[in-house]
N, C-alpha and C positions, 0 to 999 in steps of 0.2 A: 504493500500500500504506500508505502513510506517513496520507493523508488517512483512508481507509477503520480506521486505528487508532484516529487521532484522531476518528475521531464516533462509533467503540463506544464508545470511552472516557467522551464526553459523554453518550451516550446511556445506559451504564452509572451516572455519578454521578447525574445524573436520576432514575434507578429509584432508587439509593442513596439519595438525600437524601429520595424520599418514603416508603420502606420502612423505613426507617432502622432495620437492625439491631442496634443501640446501644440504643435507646432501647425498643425491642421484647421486649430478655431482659429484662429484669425484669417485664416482662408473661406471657412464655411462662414463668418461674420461679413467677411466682403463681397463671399456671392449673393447673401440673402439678405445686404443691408435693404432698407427701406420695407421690408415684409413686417407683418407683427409675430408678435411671440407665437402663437397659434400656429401660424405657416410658418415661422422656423421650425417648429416642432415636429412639425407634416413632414419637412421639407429632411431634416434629419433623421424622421424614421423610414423614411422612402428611401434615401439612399446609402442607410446602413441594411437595411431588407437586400438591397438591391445588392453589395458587398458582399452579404452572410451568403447569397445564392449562390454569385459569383464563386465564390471561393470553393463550394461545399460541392457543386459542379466539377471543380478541378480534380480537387480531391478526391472525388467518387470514381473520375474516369482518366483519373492519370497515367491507371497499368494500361487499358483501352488507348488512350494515343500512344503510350510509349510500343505498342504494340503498331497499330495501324502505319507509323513514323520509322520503325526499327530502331528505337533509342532503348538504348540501354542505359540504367540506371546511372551507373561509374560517371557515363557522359552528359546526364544530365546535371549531375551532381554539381560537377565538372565546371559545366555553364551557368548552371543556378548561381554554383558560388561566385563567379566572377562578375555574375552581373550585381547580386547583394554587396560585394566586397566596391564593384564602383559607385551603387548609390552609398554606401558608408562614407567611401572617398570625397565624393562632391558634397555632402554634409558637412563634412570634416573641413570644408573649402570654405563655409558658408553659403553653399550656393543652396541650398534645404534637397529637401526628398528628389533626386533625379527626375521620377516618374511622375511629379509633379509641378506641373510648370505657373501653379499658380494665379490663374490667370483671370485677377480680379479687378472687374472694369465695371463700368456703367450699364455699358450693356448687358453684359452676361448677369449682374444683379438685375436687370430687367427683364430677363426672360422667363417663362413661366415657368409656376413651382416645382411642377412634375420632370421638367426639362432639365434645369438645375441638376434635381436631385439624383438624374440617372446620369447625366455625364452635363457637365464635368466632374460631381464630387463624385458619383461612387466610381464611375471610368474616367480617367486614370487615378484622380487622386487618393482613392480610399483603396482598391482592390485593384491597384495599377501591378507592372511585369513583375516587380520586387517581391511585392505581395502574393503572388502567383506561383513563382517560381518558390519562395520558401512554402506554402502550404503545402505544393506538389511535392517537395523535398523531405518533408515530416511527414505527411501520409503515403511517400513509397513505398514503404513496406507491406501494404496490402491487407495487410492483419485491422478484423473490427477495433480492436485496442487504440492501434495508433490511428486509423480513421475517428474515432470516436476523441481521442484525448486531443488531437488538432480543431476538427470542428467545435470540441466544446471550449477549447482555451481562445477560437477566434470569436466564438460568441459573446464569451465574454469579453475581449475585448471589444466589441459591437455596442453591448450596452456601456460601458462604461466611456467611450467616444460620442455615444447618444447625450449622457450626462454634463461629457464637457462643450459638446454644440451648445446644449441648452442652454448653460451656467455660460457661454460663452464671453460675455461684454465683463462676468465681476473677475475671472479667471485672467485673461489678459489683463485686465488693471492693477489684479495681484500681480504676477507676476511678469511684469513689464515687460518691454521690447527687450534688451539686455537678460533678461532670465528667458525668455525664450530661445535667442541668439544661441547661449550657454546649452540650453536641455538639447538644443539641435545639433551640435557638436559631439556634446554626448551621446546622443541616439547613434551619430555615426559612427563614432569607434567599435559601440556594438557592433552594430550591422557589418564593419568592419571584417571585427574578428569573427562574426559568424559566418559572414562570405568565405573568410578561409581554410573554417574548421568545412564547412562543405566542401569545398577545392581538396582538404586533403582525405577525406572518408571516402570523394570519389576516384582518387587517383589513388587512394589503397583499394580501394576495390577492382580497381582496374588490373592493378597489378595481378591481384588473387586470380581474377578473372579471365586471363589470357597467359598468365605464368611468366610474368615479365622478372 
C-alpha cells in the first residue's frame, strides 16, 4: 500500500510540474477576463472535463497506437523524455510551459465560453504534447494498476487546477508576478529531471531489449 502511495504521489507531481496550475491562472484569468464568476466557473469545468478525456483516451489506447505505429516502448520512452526534458528547459529559461504559448488577447477573451474552454485552454494549454506524452509514459505498462493510479493522480490534479481557476484573481495577488516567475523555474527543473529519468528507463530498456 505504502509503495503503491508512493508512485501516485510521483506520478501525481509529474503531471503537477508539467501542468503547473500556478503558472496557468493567470492564463485562464486572461482568457476569461470580462466573463463573470458563473462562466469562469462553466468555462473551467468544461475545459478540465475536456483534459481528464483527453488524457484518459491516451492512456486507454497507448498499447493500441504503439501497436498500429510499430513503436516500441524503449522509443517512446526515449522521445517522451526529450520532449519533457525541453519543456523543463524553456521553463528553466523563463520562457513558461513550451506547449503553451499563452496567448492572451482581446480577442481570444472575447470568444465564446464553450470555445475558450476547449482550445485554447484544454488544447494545448492544459493536456498539451508534455502532458500527453508523460501520461502515455506512466500508463505503458498496460497493467489496471498503473492505468488506474495515473488516471486517478490526473484527476486529481483536475480538480484541484479547477480550485485554483476559480480562486484565480486572490491566488495571483498572493503570490505575485515574482512568486510565480520562481514556482515556474521550479516546475522546470522537475520536469527536467523527469525528462531524463524517462531518456534513461528507455535506453535501458532498449539495451535489455535488443542485447546491446
Amino acid at each position: 500500500m505504502e509503495a503503491m502511495i508512493g508512485h501516485m504521489l510521483s506520478v501525481f507531481m509529474g503531471f503537477f510540474a508539467i501542468m503547473n496550475p500556478i503558472a496557468n491562472t493567470p492564463v485562464f484569468l486572461g482568457l476569461t477576463a470580462g466573463e463573470s464568476a458563473a462562466s469562469q466557473r462553466r468555462i473551467a469545468t468544461r475545459a478540465l472535463l475536456t483534459s481528464f478525456l483527453i488524457i484518459l483516451v491516451f492512456c486507454a489506447a497507448g498499447k493500441l497506437i504503439f501497436t498500429l505505429f510499430g513503436i516500441t516502448l524503449p522509443a517512446f520512452r526515449i522521445t517522451g523524455g526529450i520532449l519533457v526534458a525541453l519543456v523543463g528547459f524553456h521553463m528553466l529559461q523563463g520562457g513558461g510551459h513550451s506547449s503553451v504559448q499563452h496567448p492572451v488577447d482581446t480577442d481570444a477573451a472575447a470568444e465564446d465560453a464553450d470555445d475558450v474552454a476547449i482550445s485554447p485552454l484544454a488544447l494545448p494549454i492544459l493536456a498539451g504534447p508534455g502532458t500527453i506524452a508523460t501520461a502515455m509514459n506512466y500508463a505503458s505498462a498496460g497493467t489496471v494498476s498503473e492505468f488506474l493510479v495515473t488516471t486517478g493522480a490526473f484527476a486529481i490534479l483536475c480538480l484541484i487546477t479547477w480550485l485554483f481557476f476559480v480562486s484565480g484573481e486572490k491566488l495571483v495577488n498572493f503570490i505575485g508576478a515574482n512568486g510565480i516567475k520562481v514556482i515556474t523555474r521550479l516546475m522546470g527543473l522537475i520536469l527536467a529531471v523527469i525528462g531524463v529519468q524517462m531518456v534513461l528507463e528507455g535506453a535501458a530498456g532498449a539495451i535489455t531489449a535488443y542485447g546491446l
